[in-house]
C-alpha positions in Angstrom: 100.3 83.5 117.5 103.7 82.5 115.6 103.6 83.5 111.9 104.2 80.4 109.9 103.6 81.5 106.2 103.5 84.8 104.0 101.3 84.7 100.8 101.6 87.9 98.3 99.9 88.9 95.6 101.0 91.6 93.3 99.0 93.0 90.5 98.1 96.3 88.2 94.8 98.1 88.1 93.5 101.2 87.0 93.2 103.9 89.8 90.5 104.9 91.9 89.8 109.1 91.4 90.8 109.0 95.3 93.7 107.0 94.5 94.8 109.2 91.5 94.7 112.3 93.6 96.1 111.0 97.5 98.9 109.3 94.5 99.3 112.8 92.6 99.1 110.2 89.5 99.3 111.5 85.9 95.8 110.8 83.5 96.5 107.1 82.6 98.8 106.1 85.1 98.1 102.2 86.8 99.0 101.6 90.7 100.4 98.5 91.8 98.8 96.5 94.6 100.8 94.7 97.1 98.6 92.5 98.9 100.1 90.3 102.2 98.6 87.5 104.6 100.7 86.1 107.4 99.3 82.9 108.9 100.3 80.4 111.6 101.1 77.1 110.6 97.6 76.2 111.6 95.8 78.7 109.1 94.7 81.6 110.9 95.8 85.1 109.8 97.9 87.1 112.0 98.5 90.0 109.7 96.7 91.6 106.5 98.8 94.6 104.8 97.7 96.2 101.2 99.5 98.7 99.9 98.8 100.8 96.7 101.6 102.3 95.0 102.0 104.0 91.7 103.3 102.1 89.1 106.2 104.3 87.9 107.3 104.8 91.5 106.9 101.0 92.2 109.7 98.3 92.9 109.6 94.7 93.9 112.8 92.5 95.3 112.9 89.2 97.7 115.3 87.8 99.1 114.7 83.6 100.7 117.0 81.6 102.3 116.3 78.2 100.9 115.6 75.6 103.7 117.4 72.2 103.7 
């Protein structure tokens, strides 16, 4: 099954008492979620990654080549 197409979502929340401790987070500090699906190019989903990170130690960069 070929991947054919990423989608991400990125977004800020609140973290979960688990999340604040496995995190070592501060009182008040948000996570980041980092959610991926990789599909073929006829819709089905090959992969599914979510990461939670926290927000102060948190950094986002792409790079695309731009097809003709």
């Amino acid at each position: 099954m070929e991947p054919d197409y990423i989608t991400e979502m990125v977004f800020a929340r609140m973290p979960t008492p688990e999340e604040r401790e496995e995190l070592a987070l501060p009182a008040g500090e948000p996570v980041m979620i980092l959610r991926r699906e990789t599909y073929t190019a006829e819709g089905a989903i090959v992969e599914y990654a979510r990461g939670v990170h926290a927000a102060s130690r948190f950094s986002w960069s792409y790079t695309f080549h731009i097809p003709d």
